[in-house]
Each structure stands twice: as C-alpha cells, then as structure tokens.
C-alpha positions in Angstrom: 25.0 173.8 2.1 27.4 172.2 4.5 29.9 173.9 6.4 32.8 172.7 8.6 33.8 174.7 11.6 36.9 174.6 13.2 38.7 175.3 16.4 41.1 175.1 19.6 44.3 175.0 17.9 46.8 177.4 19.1 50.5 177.9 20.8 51.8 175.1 23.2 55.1 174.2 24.6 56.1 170.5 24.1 54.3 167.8 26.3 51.7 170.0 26.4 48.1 169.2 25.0 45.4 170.7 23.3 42.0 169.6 21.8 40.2 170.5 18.6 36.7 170.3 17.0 34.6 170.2 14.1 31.3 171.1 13.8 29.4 170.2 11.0 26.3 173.0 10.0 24.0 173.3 7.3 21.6 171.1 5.4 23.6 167.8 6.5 21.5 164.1 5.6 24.0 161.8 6.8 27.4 162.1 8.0 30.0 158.9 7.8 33.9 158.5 8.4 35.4 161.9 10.2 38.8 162.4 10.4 41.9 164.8 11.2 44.8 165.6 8.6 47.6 167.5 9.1 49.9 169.6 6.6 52.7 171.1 8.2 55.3 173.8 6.0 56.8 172.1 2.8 55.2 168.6 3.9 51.8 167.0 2.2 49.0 166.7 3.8 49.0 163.2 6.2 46.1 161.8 7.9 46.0 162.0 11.4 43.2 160.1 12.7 39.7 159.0 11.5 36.7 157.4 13.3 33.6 156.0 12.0 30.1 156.3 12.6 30.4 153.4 15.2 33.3 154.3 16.7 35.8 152.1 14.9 39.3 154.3 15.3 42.3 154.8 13.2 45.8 156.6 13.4 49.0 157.5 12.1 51.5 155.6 13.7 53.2 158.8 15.1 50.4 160.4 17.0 49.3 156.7 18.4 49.2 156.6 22.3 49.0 160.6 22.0 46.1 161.6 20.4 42.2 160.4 21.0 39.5 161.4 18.5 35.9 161.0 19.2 32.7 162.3 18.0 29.8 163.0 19.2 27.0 162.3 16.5 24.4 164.5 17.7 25.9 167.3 17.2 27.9 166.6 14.0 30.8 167.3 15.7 34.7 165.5 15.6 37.0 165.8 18.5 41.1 165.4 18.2 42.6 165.4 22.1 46.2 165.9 21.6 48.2 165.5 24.3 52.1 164.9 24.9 52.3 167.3 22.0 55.8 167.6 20.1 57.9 170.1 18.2 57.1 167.8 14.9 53.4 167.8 15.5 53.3 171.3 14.5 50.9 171.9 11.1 47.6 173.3 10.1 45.3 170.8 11.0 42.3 169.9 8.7 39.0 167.8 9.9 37.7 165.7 7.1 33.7 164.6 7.3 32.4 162.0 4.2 28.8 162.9 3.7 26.9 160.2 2.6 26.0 160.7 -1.4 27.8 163.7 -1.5 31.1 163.7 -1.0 33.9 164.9 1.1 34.3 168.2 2.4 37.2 169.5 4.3 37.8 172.2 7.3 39.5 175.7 6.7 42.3 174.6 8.7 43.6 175.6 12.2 47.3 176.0 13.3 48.9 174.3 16.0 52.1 175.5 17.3 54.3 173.2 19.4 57.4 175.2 20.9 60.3 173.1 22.3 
C-alpha cells in the first residue's frame, strides 16, 4: 500500500515563503505526473502546479512567477517552493501523485496560512 506524506505548511505573513513536500512510501512500482492542488474555505479544489516524470512543468496562472515545484525521483518525493506568498494563497494544500496502473492517490492535506 501506498501512502502520501505531507509537510512544511504553516503561518506566514504576506511576501513571505514557504516550501512543502510529498513523500511517497509503500509498495510503489512506478510513479508519473505529481502535482499540488489547493482548496481553500468555501472554494473547490484548483490545481496548483504539476510536473512530470521528466521535468515538464505546469501552473495556475496565479501562482506563476511565485511558486517552483520539483521532484526528486529517487526518493518519491514532490516539492512546492512558495515564495512571495499572498493573503489569497491561503488553503489546505493537497499533493497529487499518478501511479502508473493504479491510479491516483491524494495527500491528507496541509494548511498554509498567509496573514496580511
């Protein structure tokens, strides 16, 4: 069984940053896309960023320019540097991993607080 571990969110004041990770555990065969979503109160859940087993990048447009994920393959981890934070990028944050012929499996969530 495959389990998603995450962490570093927490309190920030605005322009501040903070970076988060996702460890993957468990019986894991392959790993493809990883990504970050968000859900913050009374909003649906919005992706934030994904990557690919390359490299290849994507982002919402509102966190382009602020926000770098990475990964590092060999330890099944995802990475989500947030920097230049903002009131509005205050959610739960979720990481995302596709494992290949399984499925999709999703992160318990971690809050990020950005105070103005």
């Amino acid at each position: 069984q495959v389990q998603l571990v995450e962490s570093g969110g927490g309190l920030v004041q605005a322009g501040g940053s903070l970076r988060l990770s996702c460890a993957a555990s468990g019986s894991i065969f392959r790993i493809g896309v990883m990504g970050w979503y968000r859900q913050a109160p009374g909003k649906q859940r919005e992706l934030v960023a994904t990557i690919t087993g390359v490299g290849s990048t994507n982002y919402a447009d509102s966190v382009k320019g602020r926000f770098t994920i990475s990964r590092n393959n060999a330890k099944n981890t995802v990475y989500l540097q947030m920097n230049s934070l903002k009131p509005e990028d205050t959610a739960v944050y979720y990481c995302n991993v596709a494992l290949i012929g399984t499925g999709y499996l999703w992160g318990q969530g971690t809050q990020v607080t950005v105070s103005s």
